[in-house]
C-alpha positions in Angstrom: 136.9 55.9 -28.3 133.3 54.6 -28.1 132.0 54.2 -24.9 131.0 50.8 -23.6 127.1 51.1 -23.7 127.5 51.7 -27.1 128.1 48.0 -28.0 125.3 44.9 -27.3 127.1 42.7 -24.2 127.1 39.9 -26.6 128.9 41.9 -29.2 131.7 42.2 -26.4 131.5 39.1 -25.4 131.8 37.9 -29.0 134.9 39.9 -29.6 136.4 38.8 -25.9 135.9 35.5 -26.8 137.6 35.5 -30.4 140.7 37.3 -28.7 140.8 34.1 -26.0 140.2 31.0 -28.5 143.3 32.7 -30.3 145.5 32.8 -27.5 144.5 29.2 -26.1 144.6 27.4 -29.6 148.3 28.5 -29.3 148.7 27.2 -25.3 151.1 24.0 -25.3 150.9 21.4 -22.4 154.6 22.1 -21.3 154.2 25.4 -21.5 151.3 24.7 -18.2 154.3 23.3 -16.6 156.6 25.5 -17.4 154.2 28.3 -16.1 154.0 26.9 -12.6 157.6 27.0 -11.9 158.6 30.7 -13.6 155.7 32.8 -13.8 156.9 34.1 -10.3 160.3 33.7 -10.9 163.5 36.5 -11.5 163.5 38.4 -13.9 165.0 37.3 -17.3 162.7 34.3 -17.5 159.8 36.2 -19.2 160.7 33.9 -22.3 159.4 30.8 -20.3 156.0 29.7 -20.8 155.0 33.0 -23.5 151.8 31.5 -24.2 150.2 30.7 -20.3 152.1 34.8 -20.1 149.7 35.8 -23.4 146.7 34.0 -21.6 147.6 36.3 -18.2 148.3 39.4 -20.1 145.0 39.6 -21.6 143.0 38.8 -18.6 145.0 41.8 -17.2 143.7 44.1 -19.9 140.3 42.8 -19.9 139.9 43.8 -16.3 142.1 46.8 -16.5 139.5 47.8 -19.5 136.3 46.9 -16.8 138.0 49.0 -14.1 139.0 52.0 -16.5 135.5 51.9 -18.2 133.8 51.9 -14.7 136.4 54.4 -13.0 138.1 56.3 -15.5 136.1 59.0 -15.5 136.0 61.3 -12.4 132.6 63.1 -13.7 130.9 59.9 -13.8 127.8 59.5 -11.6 127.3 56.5 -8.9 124.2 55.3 -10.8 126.3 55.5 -14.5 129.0 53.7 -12.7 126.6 51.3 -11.9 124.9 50.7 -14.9 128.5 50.7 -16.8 129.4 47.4 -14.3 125.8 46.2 -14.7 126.6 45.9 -18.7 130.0 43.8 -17.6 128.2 41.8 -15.7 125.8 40.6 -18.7 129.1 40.4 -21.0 130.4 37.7 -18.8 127.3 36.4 -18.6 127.1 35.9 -22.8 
């Protein structure tokens, strides 16, 4: 797997951004509603409000990927761990 300094921050951004307009063009109205009343609920609900669950999933692995990127590996330096969140910061930013 590439590393993440490999790729321009609007590159990422770009691609972030394509995998969100998918997932929200497909968010429903009642499916809001729906969210606020079961996405803390028992389980066996998980079929309740898929698409606000698609939109929190992916969140989830977009910061999972920033954390893993930033402290995956134990041989990385302070100042590479900085420069690795420093690159995040200016893919939000795009």
């Amino acid at each position: 797997m590439a590393h993440v300094l490999a790729f321009p921050p609007s590159l990422l951004a770009e691609q972030l951004t394509q995998m969100d307009v998918e997932l929200f063009r497909r968010v429903v109205a009642f499916g809001c509603v729906q969210a606020f009343s079961t996405l803390r609920s028992e389980k066996g609900e998980e079929h309740l409000a898929p698409t606000i669950r698609a939109v929190i999933t992916q969140m989830h692995r977009v910061s999972n990927c920033v954390i893993t990127t930033c402290l995956g590996d134990q041989s990385t330096t302070a100042s590479d761990r900085a420069r690795i969140l420093e690159h995040w910061v200016e893919v939000a930013r795009e």
